[in-house]
Structure formats: structure tokens, C-alpha cells
C-alpha positions as CSV (number, residue, x, y, z in Angstrom):
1,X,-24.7,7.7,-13.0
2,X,-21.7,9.6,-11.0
3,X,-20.8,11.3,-8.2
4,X,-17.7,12.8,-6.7
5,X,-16.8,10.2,-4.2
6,X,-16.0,10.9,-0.8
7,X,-12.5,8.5,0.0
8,X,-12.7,5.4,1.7
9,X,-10.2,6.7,4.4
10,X,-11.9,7.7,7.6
11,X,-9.4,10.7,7.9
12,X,-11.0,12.0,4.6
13,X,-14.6,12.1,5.5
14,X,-14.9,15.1,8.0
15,X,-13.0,17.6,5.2
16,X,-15.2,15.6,2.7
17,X,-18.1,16.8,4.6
18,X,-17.1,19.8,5.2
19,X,-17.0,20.6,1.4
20,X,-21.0,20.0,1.2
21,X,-21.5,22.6,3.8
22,X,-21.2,25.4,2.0
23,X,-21.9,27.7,5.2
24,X,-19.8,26.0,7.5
25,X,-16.6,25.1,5.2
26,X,-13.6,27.0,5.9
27,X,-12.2,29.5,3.9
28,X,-10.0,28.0,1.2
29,X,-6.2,28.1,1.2
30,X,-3.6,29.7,-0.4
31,X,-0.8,28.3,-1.9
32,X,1.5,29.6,0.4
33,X,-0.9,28.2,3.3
34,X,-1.6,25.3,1.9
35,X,2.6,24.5,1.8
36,X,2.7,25.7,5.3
37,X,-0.1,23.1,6.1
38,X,1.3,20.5,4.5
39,X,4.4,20.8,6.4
40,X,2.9,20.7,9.8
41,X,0.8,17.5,8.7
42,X,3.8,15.5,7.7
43,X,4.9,16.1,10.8
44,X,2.8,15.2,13.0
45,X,2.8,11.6,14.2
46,X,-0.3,11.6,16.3
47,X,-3.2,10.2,13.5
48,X,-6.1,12.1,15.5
49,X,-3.9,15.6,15.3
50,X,-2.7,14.8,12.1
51,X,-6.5,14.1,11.0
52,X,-7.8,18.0,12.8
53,X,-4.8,19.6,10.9
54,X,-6.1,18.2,7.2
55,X,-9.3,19.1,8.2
56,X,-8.5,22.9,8.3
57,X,-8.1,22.4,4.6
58,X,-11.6,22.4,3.9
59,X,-12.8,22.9,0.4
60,X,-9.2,24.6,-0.6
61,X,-8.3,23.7,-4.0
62,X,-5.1,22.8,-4.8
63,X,-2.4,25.5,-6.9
64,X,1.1,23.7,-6.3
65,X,0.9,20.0,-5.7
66,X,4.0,19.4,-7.0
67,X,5.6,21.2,-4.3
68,X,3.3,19.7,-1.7
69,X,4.3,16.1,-3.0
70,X,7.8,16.9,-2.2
71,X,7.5,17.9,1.2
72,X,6.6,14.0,2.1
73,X,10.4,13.1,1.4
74,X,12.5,13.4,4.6
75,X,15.0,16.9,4.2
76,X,17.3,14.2,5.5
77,X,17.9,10.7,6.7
78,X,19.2,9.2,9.7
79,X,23.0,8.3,8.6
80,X,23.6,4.9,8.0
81,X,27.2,2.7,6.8
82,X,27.0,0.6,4.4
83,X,26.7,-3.0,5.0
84,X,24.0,-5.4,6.6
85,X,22.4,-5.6,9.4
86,X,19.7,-8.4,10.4
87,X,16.8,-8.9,13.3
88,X,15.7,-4.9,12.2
89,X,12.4,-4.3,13.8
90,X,9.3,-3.5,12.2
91,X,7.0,-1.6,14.5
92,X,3.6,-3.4,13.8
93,X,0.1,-2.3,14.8
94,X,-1.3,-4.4,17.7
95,X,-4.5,-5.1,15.4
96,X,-1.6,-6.9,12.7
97,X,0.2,-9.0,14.8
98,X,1.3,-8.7,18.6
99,X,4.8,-8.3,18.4
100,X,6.8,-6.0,15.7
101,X,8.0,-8.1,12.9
102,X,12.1,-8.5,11.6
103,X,13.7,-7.8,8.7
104,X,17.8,-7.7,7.6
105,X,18.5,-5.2,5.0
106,X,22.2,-4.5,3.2
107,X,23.3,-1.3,1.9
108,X,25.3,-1.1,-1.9
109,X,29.0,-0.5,-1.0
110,X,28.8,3.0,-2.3
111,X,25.5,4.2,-0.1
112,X,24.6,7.8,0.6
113,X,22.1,9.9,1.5
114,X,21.9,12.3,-0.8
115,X,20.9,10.6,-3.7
116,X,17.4,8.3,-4.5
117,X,18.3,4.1,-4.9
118,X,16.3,1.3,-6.1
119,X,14.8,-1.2,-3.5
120,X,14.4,-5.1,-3.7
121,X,12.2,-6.9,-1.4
122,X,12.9,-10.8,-1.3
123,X,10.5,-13.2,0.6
124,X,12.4,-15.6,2.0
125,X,11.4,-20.0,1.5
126,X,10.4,-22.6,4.3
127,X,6.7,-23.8,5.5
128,X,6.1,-25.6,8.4
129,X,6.8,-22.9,10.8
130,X,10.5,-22.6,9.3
131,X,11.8,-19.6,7.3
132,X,13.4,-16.1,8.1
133,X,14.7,-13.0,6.2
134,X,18.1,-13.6,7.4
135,X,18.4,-16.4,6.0
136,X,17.0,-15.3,2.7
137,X,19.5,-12.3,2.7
138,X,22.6,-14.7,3.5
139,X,21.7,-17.0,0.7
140,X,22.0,-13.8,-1.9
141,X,24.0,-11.5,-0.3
142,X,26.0,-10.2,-3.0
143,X,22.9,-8.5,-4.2
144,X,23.8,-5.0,-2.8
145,X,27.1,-5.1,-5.3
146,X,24.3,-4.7,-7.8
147,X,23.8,-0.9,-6.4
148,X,20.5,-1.4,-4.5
149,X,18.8,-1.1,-0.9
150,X,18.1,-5.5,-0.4
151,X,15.5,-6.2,2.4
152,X,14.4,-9.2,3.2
153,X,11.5,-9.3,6.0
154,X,10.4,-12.5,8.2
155,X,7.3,-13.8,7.1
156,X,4.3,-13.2,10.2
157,X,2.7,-15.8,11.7
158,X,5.2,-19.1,10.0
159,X,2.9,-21.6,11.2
160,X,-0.1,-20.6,9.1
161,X,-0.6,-22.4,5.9
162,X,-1.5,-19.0,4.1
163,X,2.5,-18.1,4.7
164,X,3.3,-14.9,2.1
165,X,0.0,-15.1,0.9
166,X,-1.4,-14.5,4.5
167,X,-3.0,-10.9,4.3
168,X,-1.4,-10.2,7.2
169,X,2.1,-10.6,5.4
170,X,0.2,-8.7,2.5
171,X,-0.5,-5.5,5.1
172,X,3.4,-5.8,6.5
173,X,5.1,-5.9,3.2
174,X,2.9,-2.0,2.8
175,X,3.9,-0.8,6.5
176,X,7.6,-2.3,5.5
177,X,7.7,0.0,2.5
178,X,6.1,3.1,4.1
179,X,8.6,2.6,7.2
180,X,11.6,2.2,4.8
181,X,10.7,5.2,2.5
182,X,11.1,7.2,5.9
183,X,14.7,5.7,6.7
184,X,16.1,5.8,3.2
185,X,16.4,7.4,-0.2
186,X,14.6,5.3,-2.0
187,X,13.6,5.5,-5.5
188,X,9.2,4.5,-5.1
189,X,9.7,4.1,-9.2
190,X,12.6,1.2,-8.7
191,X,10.9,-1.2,-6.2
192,X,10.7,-5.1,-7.0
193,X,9.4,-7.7,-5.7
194,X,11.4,-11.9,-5.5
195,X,11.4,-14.6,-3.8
196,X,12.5,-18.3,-3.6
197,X,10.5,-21.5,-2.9
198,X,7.6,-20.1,-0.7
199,X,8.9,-16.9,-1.4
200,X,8.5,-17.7,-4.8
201,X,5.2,-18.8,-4.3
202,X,4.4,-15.4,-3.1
203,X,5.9,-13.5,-5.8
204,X,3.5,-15.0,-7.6
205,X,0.7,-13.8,-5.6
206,X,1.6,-11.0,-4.3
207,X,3.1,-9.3,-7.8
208,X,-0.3,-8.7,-9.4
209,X,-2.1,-8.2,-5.6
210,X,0.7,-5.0,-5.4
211,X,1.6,-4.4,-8.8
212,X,1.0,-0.9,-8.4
213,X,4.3,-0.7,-6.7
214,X,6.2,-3.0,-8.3
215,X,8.3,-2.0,-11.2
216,X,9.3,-5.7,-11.7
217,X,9.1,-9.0,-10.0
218,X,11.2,-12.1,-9.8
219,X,9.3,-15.0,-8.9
220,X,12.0,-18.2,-8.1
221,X,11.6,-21.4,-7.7
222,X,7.8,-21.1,-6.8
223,X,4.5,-22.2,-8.0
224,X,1.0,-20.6,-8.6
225,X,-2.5,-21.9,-8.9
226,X,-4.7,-19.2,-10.7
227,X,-3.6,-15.7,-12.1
228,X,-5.5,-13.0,-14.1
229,X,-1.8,-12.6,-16.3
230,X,-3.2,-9.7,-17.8
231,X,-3.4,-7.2,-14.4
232,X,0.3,-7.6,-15.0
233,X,0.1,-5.6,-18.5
234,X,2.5,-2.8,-16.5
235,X,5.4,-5.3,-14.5
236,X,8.1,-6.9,-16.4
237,X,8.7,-10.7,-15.0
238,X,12.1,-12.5,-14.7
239,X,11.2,-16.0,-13.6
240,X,13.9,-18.3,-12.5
241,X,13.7,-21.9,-11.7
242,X,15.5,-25.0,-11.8
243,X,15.2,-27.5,-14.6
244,X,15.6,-30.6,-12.4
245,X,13.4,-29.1,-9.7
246,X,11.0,-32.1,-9.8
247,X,9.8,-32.9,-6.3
248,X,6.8,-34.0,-7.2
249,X,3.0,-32.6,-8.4
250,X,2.5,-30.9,-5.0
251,X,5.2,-29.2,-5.5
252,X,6.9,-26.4,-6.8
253,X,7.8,-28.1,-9.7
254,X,9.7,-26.3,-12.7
255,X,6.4,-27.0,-15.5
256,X,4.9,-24.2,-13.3
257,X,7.4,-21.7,-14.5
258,X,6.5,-22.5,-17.9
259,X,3.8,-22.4,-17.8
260,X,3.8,-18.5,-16.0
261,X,6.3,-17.8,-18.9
262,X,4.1,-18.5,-21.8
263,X,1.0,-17.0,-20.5
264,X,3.3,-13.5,-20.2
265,X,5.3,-13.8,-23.8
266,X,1.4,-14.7,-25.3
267,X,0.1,-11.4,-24.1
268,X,3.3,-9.8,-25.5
269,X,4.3,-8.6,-22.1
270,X,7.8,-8.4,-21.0
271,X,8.9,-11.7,-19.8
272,X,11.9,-14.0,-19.3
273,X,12.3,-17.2,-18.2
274,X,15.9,-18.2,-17.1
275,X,16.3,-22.2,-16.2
276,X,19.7,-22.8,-14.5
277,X,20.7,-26.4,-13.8
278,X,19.9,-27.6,-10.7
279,X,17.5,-29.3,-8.2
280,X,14.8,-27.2,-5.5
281,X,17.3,-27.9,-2.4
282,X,20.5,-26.7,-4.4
283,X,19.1,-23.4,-5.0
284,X,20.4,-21.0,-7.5
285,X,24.1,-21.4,-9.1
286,X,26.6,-18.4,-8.2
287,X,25.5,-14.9,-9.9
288,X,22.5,-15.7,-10.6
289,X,20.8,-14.0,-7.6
290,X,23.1,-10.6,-9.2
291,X,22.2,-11.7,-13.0
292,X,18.5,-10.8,-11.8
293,X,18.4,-7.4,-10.4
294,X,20.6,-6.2,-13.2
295,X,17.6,-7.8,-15.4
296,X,15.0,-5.8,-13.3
297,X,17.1,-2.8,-13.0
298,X,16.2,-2.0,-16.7
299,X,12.3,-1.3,-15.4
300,X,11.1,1.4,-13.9
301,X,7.1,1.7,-12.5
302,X,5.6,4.7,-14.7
303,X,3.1,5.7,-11.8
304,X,1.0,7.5,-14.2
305,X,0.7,4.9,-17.0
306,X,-2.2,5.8,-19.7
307,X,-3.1,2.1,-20.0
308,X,-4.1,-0.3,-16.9
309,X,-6.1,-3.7,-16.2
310,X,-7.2,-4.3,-13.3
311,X,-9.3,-7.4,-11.9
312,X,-11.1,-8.1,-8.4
313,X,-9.7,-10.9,-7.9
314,X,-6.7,-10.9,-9.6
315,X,-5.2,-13.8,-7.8
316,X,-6.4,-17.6,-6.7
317,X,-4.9,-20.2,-4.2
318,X,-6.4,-23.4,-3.2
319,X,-6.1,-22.3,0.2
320,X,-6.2,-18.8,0.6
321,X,-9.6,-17.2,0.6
322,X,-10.7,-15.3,-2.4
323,X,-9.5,-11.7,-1.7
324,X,-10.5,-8.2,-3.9
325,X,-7.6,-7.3,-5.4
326,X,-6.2,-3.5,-4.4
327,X,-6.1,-0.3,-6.9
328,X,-3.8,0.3,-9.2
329,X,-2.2,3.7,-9.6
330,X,-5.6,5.8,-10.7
331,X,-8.1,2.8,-10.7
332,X,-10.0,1.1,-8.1
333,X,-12.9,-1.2,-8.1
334,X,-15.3,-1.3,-5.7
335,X,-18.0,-3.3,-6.8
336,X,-18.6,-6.6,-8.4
337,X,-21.5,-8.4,-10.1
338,X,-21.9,-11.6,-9.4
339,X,-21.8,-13.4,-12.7
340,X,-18.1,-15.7,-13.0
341,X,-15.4,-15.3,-15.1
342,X,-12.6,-17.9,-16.0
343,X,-9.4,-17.4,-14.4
344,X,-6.6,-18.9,-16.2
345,X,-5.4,-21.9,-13.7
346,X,-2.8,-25.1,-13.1
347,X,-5.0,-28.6,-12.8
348,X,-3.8,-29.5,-8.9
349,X,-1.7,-32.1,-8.7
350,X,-0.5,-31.9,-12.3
351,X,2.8,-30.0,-11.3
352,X,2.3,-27.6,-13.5
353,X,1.7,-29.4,-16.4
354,X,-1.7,-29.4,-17.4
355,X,-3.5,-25.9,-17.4
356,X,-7.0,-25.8,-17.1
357,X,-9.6,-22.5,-16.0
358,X,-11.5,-21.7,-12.6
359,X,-14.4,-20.3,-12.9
360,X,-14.8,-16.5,-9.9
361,X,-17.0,-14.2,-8.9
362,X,-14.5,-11.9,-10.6
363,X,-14.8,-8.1,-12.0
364,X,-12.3,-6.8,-14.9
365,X,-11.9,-3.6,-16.0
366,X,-9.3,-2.3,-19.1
367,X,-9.2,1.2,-18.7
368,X,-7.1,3.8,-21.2
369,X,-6.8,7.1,-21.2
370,X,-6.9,8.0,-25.1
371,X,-6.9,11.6,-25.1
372,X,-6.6,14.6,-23.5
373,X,-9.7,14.6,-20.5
374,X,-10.5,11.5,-21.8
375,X,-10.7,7.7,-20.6
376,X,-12.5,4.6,-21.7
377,X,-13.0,1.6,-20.0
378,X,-14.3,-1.5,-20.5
379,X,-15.9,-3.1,-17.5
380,X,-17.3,-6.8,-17.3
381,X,-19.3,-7.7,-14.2
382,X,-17.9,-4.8,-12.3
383,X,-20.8,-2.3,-11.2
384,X,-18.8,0.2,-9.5
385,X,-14.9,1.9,-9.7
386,X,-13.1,5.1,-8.8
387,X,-11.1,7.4,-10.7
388,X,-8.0,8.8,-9.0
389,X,-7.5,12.4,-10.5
390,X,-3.9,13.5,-10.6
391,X,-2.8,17.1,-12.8
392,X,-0.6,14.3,-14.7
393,X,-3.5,13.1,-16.4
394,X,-6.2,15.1,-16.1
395,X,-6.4,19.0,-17.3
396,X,-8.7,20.6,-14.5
397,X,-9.7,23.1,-16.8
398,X,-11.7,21.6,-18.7
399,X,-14.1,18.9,-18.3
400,X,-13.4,15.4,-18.2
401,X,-15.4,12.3,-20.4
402,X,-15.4,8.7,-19.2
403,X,-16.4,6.8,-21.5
404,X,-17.4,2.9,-20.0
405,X,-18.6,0.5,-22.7
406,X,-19.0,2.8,-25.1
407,X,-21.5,4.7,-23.3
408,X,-21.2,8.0,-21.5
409,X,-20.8,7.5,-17.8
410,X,-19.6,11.0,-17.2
411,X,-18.7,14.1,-18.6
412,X,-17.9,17.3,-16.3
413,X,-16.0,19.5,-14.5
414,X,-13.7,18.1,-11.8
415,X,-12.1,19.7,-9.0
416,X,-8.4,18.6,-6.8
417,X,-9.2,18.7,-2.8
418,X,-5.7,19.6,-0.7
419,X,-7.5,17.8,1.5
420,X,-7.3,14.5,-0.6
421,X,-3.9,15.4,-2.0
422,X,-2.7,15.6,2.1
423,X,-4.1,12.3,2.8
424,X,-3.2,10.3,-0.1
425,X,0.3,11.4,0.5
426,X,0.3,10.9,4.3
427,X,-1.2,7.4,3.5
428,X,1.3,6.3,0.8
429,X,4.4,8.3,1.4
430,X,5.2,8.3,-2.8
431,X,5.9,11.5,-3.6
432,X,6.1,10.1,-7.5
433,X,2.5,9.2,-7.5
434,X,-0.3,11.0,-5.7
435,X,-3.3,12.2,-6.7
436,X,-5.7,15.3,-5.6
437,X,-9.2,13.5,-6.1
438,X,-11.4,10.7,-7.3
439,X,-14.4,10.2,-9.0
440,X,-16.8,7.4,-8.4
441,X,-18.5,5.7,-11.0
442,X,-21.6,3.4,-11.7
443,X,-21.3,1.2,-14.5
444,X,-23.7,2.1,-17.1
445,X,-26.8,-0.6,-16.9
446,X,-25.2,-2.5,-14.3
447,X,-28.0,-3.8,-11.6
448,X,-26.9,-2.8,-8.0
449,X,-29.3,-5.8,-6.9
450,X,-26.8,-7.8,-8.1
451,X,-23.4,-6.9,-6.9
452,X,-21.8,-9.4,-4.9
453,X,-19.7,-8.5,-1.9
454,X,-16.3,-7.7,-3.6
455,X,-15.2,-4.4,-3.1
456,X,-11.8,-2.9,-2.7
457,X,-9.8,-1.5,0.1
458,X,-9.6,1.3,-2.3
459,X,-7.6,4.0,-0.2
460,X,-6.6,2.3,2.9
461,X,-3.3,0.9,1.7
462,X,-0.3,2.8,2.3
């Protein structure tokens, strides 16, 4: 029924190899060479030397990965002033887009280096091939008063109808935060996620697509077609919106955040919804843009929460293709049956009155840890998932139970792989959340004959 999984990420596999051939592995690491390793991987830029010099870990267990984890944040950053600057480059991979993308970003008043600050990413609005970050950042520039790192990128490719939802703009937003953890002190437990109008729009999408980053989002002014509401179990919403913002049922027309407001408060999740007085084009009254990060301020991510749901999809749009959603924190799925579930929905062209269901090719799992070595997890039409195994949840002395549908799935000894721990931390820069191995699971009874193509990108993200 289980096997210890070999990770999705290419640069994984030779070490992953290398740890079933027993006459051929290297000699484990110790601690202190395992440290001295480390170092030299997070410094190396080149991906191919970077890959040979995680290899030499071989099957070398790992002693001190707290002390490995900290090694991925800079000993210092490039001095910087306070203030904003706009047009920023984003350097971009050729296969992403063919020019590097933009962002402006403002430091608080009081920046410095030497201490860790929380980071808010705003999409900005438009359509139509119209839209930038600059724009976006002039429009709520007093936001770094609020004592936080503000960002606000330009949206790839403007003339596509997918705008924020494009996964292109999906795969920036992760290179954006990777590149920005590198350049400043920021706090990977105190990121959050807004936008207006389009931006909006993409909040909405985007927030349970990357709530394993997200310690809050803000959708404003936006609209949504279907969510799975409760993926967002861990990511307190503030949803803003104007009360005569009535354009018309195409629209992003205020029903919509009431209707994203009551599915939240009926789960019990932490939710407001603020409605200020005014129209789409007249935006957002004075203070409110500052009244909303002091509101999301008061979250921070727990990167190893003991509860988390998780669906593949997690997110619908009437014109965006059906995507598999991405792990969160310690749980991935990677396979899909292909039975459908109801997805809870807006009835198009009802501007967000009328709420009906669509009916997806969609996988669910609810998965708890509810005691010491021990998770259960309740999976409908999902055949497959990982495990990430981090020493914050998992004793590795003693063997671990998973428990999936009340049934027995697994119950063994598990082991941490520097190797793992050195790419998941070269991948995703968080040196809050990492993780030293994964386990791969079959669901109990679940026919492989039947699994529809729906897996997860389940280590590639960064």
C-alpha cells in the first residue's frame, strides 16, 4: 500500500537512487559535514553543480536540521533606504516568459536589515491589456506606514484573458517570493496576499491555489466563480468591496463578496467582510488600504499546522482551464479518481447573487495529525498523496501510523534524507518550513484503473 517516495524534483532522483544502492551509496555524513555541505550548496548558483554537490549526500541521515535550515537565510542583505522604487526587475526563466517581469516595492520608514518584516503582495486591476504594479502601489501607498515590505508586481502577458489567474502569473508570483526572500528580511510566516478589481479577482484564485504561503489574504473589489472554501481552513480573509459597486452581472459586483463572506463565517473560519461606500471606479475611501494590513497583521501562517484540507482542484473559472491544485505545507496529492464532486459556485451572470454548485473531477483530502506518530485522513476520490516528514511533526524514533479512512495505510519506521532536507530548502528558500522526507501513499481500495489525470506539481514549486 506504501512506499517511500522518491520526490518529484529531478535534482532529487540521482541521491534518491543512490540510497537503493546499497554498494554504491556514499558513506553517510556527519553533522559537521553535513553543515559544511549545506553551505557550499546554498551557494552555488549553477543548478547542475548545485545538483552534483547534494548528491554527495547520499543516504546520510540528517542530525541537525535546524541548523541546516538556517543557513538558507542570507548572513546579510544588500543595503537598501527606505522608500519606493518602481519598474524593479524580475529575472524570469526563458521557458516563463521572454523578457524579465517588473515590480515596485516600498520599504516601512523605519527599515533595516537586521531584523525579519512582514511582506504584502498586491495584484494590481485592469484587463484589456491595461494594468501595472506601479500603479497598484501608487493607489495604496501609505501601506508601508503600516511597518511592512509592499510589492506589487506587473501582471505577465496583460493581453490574455487568464490575467492573475494565468499560470504563468501563478509560477512568477513563486519566483517573486523566492527572489525577494534573497534581497530582504522577510518574515515567510507574515506573507499575504490582495488585490483590487482584477487583482481582486485573483486573490480569489490564487489564495487557496497558494495558501500554503499565505498567512492571510485580502481579496478587493473582485469576483470569483467556484471555490473549495474549505482548503482555506488555515488563511484568515478580509474582503473589502464597495456597496454601490454594481456594474452589472458580468461584473465584479459587490453580491460576490457576500457571498465569499458567508461561505467563510459558515465554516467558522476567520473572516471579515468590510463594505465601504463607494462605486468600482472610485476605489477604496482613505485608510482603508492601511485599515487592512493592520487586520492581517494579527495572522501569522503556522507552517506546521496539525490540521489541513486540501483539494485538487481547489479553484474554478469559466475560463481558466481546470488546474491541480499545489501541496500544502506536509500534504500533496497526486492522484485523482475520476468520480465528481460539487464545488460550491456563483450562477454566471447572476452577479453574485444566486449560488448554485459545479460538478469536477475533484479529489479532497482532510488530513490531522491526532497524536504523537500519528495522522488520519480522509480521502474522497483521491487515489494517491504524499506525506512531507518534518522533526516538527514526526518523532523518527519511533514508527509512524497513517491512518486513511479508517483503515491502516501505513505503519513503520521512517527515515529524514539530507539530501531531501537540501533540496526542499534550495527549492523554497523558507527556512520556517522545510521538511527532511516524504512518504507516498496509495489510498486504501482505491482502483488505479481509475485515476484521472490530476496530479500535483508536488515538489517543483519554490
Amino acid at each position: 500500500m506504501m512506499r517511500l517516495a522518491l520526490s518529484a524534483l529531478p535534482m532529487l532522483l540521482v541521491s534518491a537512487l543512490a540510497l537503493g544502492a546499497e554498494g554504491n551509496a556514499p558513506k553517510p555524513l556527519s553533522a559537521s559535514q553535513a553543515l559544511d555541505l549545506a553551505k557550499k550548496v546554498f551557494a552555488e548558483s549553477d543548478p547542475a553543480k548545485r545538483a552534483a554537490l547534494i548528491d554527495r549526500a547520499g543516504a546520510s541521515p540528517v542530525d541537525k536540521p535546524e541548523a541546516i535550515a538556517r543557513l538558507v537565510v542570507p548572513a546579510s542583505y544588500p543595503p537598501q533606504k527606505p522608500g519606493v522604487r518602481h519598474g524593479v526587475s524580475l529575472p524570469l526563466p526563458a521557458t516563463l516568459h521572454n523578457a524579465p517581469g517588473t515590480y515596485s516595492i516600498g520599504l516601512p520608514p523605519k527599515y533595516a536589515s537586521n531584523q525579519l518584516w512582514p511582506l504584502v503582495i498586491a495584484l494590481h486591476g485592469g484587463g484589456s491589456g491595461e494594468g501595472a504594479g506601479k500603479a497598484q502601489y501608487e493607489s495604496w501607498s501609505s501601506i508601508p506606514d503600516t511597518g511592512v515590505i509592499f510589492v506589487c508586481p506587473t501582471s505577465l502577458d496583460l493581453d490574455n484573458r487568464f490575467y492573475w489567474r494565468n499560470p504563468k502569473n501563478e509560477e512568477m508570483l513563486r519566483i517573486l517570493i523566492r527572489t525577494l526572500q534573497r534581497e530582504y528580511p522577510i518574515d515567510t510566516d507574515r506573507i499575504y496576499l490582495t488585490g483590487y478589481s482584477m487583482g481582486g479577482i485573483g486573490t480569489y484564485f490564487l489564495g487557496p491555489r497558494m495558501n500554503e504561503w499565505w498567512a492571510g489574504i485580502a481579496p478587493g473589489a473582485g469576483s470569483w466563480n467556484a471555490i473549495y472554501w474549505p482548503a482555506l481552513l488555515n488563511t484568515p480573509a478580509y474582503i473589502l468591496h464597495g456597496k454601490r459597486d454594481l456594474r452589472g452581472p458580468q461584473f465584479t459586483d459587490f453580491p460576490n463578496a457576500e457571498r465569499a463572506f458567508e461561505s467563510l463565517r459558515d465554516l467558522g473560519y476567520r473572516v471579515e467582510l468590510r463594505a465601504v461606500d463607494a462605486t468600482h471606479s472610485e476605489g477604496w475611501p482613505a485608510g482603508e488600504d492601511k485599515r487592512m494590513v493592520e487586520w492581517l497583521l494579527k495572522s501569522r501562517r503556522d507552517p506546521y499546522v496539525k490540521h489541513l484540507i486540501l483539494a485538487s482542484p481547489c479553484a474554478q473559472d469559466f475560463q481558466v482551464p481546470n488546474a491541480p491544485a499545489r501541496p500544502d505545507r506536509w500534504l500533496a496529492i497526486t492522484a485523482i479518481g475520476s468520480a465528481k464532486l460539487p464545488m460550491d459556485a456563483l450562477k454566471q451572470g447572476s452577479g453574485g447573487k444566486e449560488r448554485t454548485t459545479v460538478d469536477l473531477a475533484m479529489g479532497v483530502l482532510d488530513a490531522t495529525w491526532t497524536g504523537p506518530n500519528k495522522v488520519e485522513v480522509k480521502a474522497t476520490n483521491v487515489t494517491s498523496f504524499t506525506l512531507r516528514l518534518s522533526p516538527k511533526l514526526v518523532d523518527f524514533k519511533k514508527p509512524l501510523t497513517v491512518l486513511v479512512n479508517g483503515t491502516e495505510a501505513f505503519k513503520g519506521p521512517v527515515t529524514t534524507s539530507l539530501a531531501y532536507l537540501l533540496n526542499d530548502l534550495v527549492e523554497r528558500g523558507d527556512p520556517s518550513r522545510w521538511y527532511v522526507n516524504e512518504i507516498a501513499i496509495t489510498v486504501p481500495g482505491a482502483s488505479p484503473a481509475a485515476t484521472a489525470s490530476a496530479t500535483t506539481a508536488a515538489a517543483t514549486a519554490p
